[in-house]
Each structure stands twice: as structure tokens, then as C-alpha cells.
N, CA, C and O atoms as CSV, one atom per row, in Angstrom:
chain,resi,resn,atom,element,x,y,z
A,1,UNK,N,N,84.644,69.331,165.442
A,1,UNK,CA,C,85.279,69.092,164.154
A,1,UNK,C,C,85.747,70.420,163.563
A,1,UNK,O,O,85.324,71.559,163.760
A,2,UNK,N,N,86.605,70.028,162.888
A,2,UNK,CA,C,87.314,71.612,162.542
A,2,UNK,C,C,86.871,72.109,161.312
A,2,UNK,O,O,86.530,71.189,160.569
A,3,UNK,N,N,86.728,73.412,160.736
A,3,UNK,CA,C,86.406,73.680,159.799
A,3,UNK,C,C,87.048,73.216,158.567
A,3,UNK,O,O,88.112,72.654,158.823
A,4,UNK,N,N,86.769,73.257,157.315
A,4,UNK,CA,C,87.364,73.144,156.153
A,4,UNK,C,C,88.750,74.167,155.763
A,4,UNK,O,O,89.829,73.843,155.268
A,5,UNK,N,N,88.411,75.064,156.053
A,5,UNK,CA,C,89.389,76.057,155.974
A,5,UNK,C,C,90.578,75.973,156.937
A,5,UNK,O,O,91.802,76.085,156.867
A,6,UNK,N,N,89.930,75.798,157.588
A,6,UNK,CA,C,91.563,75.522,159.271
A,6,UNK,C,C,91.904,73.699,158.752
A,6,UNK,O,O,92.667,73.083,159.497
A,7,UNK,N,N,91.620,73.325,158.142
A,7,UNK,CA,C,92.100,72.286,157.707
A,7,UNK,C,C,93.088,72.441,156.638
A,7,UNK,O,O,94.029,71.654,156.536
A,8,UNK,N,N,92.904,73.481,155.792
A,8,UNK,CA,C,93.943,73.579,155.068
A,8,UNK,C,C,95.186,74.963,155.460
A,8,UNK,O,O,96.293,75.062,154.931
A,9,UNK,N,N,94.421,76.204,156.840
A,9,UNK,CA,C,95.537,77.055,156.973
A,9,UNK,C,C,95.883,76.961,158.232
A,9,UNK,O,O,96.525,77.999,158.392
A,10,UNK,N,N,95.881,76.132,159.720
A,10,UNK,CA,C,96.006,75.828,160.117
A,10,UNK,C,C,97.710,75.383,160.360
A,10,UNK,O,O,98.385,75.865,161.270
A,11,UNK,N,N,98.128,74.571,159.554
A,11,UNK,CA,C,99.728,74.023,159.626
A,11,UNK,C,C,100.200,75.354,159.269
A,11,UNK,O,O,100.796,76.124,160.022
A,12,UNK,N,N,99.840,75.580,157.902
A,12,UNK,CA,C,100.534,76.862,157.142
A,12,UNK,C,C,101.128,78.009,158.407
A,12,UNK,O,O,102.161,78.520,158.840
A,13,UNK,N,N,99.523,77.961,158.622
A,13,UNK,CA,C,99.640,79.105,159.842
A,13,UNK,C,C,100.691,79.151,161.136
A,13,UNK,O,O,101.427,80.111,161.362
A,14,UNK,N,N,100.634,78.071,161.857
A,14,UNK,CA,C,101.589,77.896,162.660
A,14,UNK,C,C,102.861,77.825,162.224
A,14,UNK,O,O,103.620,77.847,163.193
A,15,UNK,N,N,103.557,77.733,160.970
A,15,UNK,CA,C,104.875,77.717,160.398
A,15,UNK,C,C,105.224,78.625,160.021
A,15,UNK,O,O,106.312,78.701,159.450
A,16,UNK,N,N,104.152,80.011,160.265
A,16,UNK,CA,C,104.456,81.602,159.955
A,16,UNK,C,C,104.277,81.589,158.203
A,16,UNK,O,O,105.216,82.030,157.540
A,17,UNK,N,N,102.939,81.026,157.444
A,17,UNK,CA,C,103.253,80.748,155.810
A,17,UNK,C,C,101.937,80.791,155.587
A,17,UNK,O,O,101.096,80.288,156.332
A,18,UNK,N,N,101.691,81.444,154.464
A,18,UNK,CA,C,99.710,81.119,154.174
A,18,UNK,C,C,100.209,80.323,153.435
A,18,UNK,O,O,101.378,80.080,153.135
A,19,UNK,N,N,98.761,79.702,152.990
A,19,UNK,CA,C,98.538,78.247,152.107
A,19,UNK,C,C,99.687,77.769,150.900
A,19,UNK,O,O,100.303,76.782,150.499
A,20,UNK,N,N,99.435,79.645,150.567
A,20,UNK,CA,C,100.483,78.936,148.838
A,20,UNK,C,C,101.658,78.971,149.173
A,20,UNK,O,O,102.501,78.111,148.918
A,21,UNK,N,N,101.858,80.265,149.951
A,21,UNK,CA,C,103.646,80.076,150.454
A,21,UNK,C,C,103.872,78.695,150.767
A,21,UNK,O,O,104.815,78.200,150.150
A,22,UNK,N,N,103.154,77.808,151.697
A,22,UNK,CA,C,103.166,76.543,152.512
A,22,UNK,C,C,103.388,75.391,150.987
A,22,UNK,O,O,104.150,74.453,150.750
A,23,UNK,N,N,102.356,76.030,150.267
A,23,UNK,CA,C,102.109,74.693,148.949
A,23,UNK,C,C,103.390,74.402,148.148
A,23,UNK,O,O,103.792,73.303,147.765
A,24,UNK,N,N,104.245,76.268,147.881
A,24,UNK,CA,C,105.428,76.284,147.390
A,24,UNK,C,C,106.911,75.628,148.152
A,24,UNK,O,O,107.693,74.792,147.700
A,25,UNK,N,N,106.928,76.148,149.080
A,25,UNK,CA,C,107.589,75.652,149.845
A,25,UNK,C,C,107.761,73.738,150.328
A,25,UNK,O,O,108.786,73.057,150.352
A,26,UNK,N,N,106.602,73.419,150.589
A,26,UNK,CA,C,106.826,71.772,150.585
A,26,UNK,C,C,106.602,71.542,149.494
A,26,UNK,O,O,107.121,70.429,149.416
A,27,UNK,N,N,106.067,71.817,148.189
A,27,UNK,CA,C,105.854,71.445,146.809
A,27,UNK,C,C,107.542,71.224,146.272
A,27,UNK,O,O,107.827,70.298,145.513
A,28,UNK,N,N,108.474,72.100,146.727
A,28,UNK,CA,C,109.589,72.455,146.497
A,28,UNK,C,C,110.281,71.620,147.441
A,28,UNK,O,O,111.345,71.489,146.836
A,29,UNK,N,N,110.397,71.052,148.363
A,29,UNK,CA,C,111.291,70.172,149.350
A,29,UNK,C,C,110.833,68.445,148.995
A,29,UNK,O,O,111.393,67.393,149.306
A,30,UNK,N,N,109.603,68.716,148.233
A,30,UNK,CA,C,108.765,66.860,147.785
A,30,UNK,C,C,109.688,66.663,146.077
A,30,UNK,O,O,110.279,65.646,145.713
A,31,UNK,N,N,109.544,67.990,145.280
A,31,UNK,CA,C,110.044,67.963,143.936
A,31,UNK,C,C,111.860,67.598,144.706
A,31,UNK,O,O,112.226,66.515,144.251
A,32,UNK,N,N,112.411,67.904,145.192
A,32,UNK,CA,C,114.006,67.847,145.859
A,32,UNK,C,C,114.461,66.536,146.452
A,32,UNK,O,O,115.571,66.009,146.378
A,33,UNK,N,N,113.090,66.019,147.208
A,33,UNK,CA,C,113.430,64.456,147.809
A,33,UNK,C,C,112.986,63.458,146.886
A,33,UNK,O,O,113.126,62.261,147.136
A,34,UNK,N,N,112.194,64.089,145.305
A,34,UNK,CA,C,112.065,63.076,144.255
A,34,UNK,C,C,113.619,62.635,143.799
A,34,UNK,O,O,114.195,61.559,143.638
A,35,UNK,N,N,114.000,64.113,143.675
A,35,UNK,CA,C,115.684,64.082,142.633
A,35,UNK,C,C,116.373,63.270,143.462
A,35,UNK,O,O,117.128,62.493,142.877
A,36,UNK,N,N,116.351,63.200,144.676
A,36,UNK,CA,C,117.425,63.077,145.766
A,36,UNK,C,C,117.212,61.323,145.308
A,36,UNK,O,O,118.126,60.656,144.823
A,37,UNK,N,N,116.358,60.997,145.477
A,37,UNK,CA,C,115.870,59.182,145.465
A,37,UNK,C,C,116.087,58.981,144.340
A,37,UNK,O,O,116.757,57.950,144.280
A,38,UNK,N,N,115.802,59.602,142.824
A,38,UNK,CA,C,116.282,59.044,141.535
A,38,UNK,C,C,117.961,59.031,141.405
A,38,UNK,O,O,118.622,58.487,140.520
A,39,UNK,N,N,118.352,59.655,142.346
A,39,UNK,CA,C,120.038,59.999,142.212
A,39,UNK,C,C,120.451,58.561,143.523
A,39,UNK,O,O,121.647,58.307,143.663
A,40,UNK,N,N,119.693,57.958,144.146
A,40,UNK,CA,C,119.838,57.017,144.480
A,40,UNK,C,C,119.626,55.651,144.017
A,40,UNK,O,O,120.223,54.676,144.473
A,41,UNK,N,N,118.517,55.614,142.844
A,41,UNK,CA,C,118.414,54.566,142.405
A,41,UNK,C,C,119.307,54.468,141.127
A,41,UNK,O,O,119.545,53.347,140.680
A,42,UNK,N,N,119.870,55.700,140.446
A,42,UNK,CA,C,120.784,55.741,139.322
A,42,UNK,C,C,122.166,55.489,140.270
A,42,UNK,O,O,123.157,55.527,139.540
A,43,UNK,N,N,122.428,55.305,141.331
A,43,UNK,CA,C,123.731,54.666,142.050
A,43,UNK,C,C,124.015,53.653,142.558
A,43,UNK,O,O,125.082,53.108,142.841
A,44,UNK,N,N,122.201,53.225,142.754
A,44,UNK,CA,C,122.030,51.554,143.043
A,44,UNK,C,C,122.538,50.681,141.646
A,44,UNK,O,O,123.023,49.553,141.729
A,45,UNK,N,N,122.395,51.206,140.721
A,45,UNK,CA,C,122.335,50.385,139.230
A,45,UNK,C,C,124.181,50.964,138.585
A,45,UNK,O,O,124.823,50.237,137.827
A,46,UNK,N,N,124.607,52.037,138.976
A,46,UNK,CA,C,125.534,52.903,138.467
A,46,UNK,C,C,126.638,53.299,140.007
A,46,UNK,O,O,127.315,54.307,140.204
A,47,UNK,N,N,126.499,52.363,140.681
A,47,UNK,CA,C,127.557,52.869,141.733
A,47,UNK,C,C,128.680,54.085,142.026
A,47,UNK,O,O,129.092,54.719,142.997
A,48,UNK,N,N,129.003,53.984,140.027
A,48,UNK,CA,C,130.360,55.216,139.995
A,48,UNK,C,C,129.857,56.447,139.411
A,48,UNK,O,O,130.565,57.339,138.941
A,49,UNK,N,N,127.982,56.435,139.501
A,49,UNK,CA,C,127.213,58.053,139.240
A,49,UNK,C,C,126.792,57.977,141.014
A,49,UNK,O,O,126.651,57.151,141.915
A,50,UNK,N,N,126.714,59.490,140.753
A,50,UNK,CA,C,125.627,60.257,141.918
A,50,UNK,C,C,126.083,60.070,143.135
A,50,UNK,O,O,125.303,60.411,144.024
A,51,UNK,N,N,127.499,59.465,143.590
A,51,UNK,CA,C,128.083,59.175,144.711
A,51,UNK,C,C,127.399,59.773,145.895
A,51,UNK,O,O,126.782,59.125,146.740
A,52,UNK,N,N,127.576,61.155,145.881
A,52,UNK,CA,C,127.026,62.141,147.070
A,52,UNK,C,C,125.724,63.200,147.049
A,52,UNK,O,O,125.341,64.091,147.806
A,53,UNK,N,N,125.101,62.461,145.402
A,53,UNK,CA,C,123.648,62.735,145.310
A,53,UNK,C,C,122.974,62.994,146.214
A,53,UNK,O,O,123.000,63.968,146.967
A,54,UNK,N,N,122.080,61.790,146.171
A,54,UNK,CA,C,121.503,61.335,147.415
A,54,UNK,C,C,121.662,61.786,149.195
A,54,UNK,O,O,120.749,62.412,149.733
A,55,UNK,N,N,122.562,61.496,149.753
A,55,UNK,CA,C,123.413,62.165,150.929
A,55,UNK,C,C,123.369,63.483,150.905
A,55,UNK,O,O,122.657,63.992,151.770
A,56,UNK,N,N,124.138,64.481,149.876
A,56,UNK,CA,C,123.427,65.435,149.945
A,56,UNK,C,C,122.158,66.353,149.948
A,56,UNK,O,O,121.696,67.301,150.583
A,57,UNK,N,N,121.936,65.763,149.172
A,57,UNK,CA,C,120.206,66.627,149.357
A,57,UNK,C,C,119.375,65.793,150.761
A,57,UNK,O,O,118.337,66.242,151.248
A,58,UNK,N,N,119.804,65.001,151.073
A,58,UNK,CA,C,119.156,65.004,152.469
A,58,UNK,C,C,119.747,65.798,153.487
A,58,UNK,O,O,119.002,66.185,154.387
A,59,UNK,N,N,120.996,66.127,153.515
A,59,UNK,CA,C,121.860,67.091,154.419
A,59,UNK,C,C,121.375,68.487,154.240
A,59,UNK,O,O,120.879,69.256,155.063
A,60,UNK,N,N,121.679,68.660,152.753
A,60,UNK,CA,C,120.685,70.214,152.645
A,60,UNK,C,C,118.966,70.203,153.123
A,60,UNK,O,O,118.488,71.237,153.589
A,61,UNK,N,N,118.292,69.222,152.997
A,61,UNK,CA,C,117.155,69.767,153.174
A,61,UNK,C,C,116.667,69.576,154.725
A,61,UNK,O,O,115.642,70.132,155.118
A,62,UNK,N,N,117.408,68.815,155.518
A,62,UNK,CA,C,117.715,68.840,156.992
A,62,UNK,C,C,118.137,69.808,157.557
A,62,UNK,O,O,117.624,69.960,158.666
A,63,UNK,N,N,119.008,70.693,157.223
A,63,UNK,CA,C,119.350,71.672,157.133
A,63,UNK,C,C,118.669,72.912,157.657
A,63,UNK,O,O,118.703,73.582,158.689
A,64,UNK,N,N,117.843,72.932,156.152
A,64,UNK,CA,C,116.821,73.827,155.778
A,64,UNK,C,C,115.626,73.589,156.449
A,64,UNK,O,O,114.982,74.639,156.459
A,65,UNK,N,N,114.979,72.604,157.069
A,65,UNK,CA,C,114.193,72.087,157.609
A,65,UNK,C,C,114.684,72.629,159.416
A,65,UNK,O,O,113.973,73.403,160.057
A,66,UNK,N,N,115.557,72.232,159.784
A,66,UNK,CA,C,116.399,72.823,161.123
A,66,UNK,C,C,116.460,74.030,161.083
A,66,UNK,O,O,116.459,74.535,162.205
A,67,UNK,N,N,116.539,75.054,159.872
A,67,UNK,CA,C,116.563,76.493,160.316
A,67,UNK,C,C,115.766,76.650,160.157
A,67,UNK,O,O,115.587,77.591,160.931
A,68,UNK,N,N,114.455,76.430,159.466
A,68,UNK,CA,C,113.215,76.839,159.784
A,68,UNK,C,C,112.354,76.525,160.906
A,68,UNK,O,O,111.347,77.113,161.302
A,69,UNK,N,N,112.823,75.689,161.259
A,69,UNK,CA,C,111.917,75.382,162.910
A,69,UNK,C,C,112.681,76.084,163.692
A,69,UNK,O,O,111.904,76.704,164.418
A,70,UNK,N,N,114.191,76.457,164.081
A,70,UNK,CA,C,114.323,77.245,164.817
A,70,UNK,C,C,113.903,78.438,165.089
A,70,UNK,O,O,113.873,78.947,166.210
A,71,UNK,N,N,113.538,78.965,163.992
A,71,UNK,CA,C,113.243,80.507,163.121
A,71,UNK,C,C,111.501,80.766,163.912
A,71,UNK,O,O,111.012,81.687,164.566
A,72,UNK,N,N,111.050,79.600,163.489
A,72,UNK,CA,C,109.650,79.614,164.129
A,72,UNK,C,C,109.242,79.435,165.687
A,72,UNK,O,O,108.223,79.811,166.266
A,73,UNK,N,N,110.439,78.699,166.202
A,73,UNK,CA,C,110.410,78.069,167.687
A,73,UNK,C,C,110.872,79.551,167.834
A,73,UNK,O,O,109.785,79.824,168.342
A,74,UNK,N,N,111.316,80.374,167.838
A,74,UNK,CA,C,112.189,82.110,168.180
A,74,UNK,C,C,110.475,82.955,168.171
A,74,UNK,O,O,109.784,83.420,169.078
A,75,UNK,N,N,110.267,82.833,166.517
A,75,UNK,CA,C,109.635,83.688,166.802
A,75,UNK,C,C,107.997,84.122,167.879
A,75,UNK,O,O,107.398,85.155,168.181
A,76,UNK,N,N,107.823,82.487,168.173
A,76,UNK,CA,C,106.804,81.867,168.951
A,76,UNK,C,C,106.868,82.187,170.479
A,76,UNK,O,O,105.942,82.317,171.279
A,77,UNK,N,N,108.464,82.295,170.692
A,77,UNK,CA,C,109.015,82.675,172.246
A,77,UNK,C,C,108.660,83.919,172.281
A,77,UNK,O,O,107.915,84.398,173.136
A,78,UNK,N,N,109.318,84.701,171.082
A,78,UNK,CA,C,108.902,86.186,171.226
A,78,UNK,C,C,107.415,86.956,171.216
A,78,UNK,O,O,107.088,88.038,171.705
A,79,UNK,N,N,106.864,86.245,170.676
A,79,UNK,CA,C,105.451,86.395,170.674
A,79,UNK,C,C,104.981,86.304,171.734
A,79,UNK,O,O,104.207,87.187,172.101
A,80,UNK,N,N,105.226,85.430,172.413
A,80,UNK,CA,C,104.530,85.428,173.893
A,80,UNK,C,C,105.569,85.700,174.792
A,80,UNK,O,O,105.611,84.717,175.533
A,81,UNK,N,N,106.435,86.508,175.130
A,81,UNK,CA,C,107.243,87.440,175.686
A,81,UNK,C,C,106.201,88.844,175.489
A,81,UNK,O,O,105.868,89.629,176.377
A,82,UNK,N,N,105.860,88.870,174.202
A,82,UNK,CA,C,105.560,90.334,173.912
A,82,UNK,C,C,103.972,90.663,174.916
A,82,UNK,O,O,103.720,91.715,175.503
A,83,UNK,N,N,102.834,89.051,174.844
A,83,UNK,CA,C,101.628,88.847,175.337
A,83,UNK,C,C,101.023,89.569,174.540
A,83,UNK,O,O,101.407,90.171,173.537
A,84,UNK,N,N,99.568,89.442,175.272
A,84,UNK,CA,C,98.002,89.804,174.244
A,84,UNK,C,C,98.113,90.890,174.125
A,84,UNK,O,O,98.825,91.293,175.044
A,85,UNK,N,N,97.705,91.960,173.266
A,85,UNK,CA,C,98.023,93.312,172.754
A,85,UNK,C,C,96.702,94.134,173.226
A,85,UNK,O,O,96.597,95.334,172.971
């Protein structure tokens, strides 16, 4: 069973982020896919608001989500290119 602590730095860790960076960062992409869904339900009711609301902020945060895993998948190659020190 894993410790308490690698339970919470564990992900962080592997995404190159300690805890709070990690907390800010998805705290900040969860606050973005709230707006994104209220700009969908104000278009469900309002068809001629928020047209490309919604759509967009899923494009941006796909995006942003895609360059950060590449960023990490790179630096993971290089890391073990470089080996144990």
C-alpha cells in the first residue's frame, strides 16, 4: 500500500509539478471547464449567446493539455537517454 504522501505527490511528480503547482494548475483547467459548460447551458436556453463558447475552451484546453504531455513525454526520453547519474 502506498504511502499517504505518494498519494498525493506521486501524479504531481510524474507531470514534472509539486503538489501546489499540480493543485493550481488543474484547479485552473476544472475553474475553465466550469465556464466552458455554463457557456453551454446559456446556449442551450439562448442559442444566439455563447455560439463558440463552449467549443472553444475545449479546443484551448486540449490544446494545452497536448502540449503538456508532449513536454513531459520529451522530457522523460531525455532523462533516460541521459541514465542513472
Amino acid at each position: 500500500m502506498k504511502s499517504p504522501l505518494a498519494l498525493f505527490s506521486e501524479h504531481p511528480a510524474a507531470v514534472g509539478e509539486s503538489y501546489f503547482e499540480h493543485l493550481a494548475k488543474a484547479g485552473g483547467f476544472g475553474l475553465r471547464l466550469i465556464a466552458g459548460g455554463l457557456a453551454c447551458l446559456v446556449h442551450a436556453v439562448f442559442p444566439f449567446l455563447c455560439v463558440r463558447s463552449g467549443s472553444d475552451c475545449v479546443t484551448s484546453l486540449h490544446d494545452e493539455l497536448s502540449s503538456r504531455r508532449r513536454t513531459a513525454e520529451q522530457s522523460l526520453i531525455s532523462l533516460r537517454a541521459i541514465g542513472p547519474r
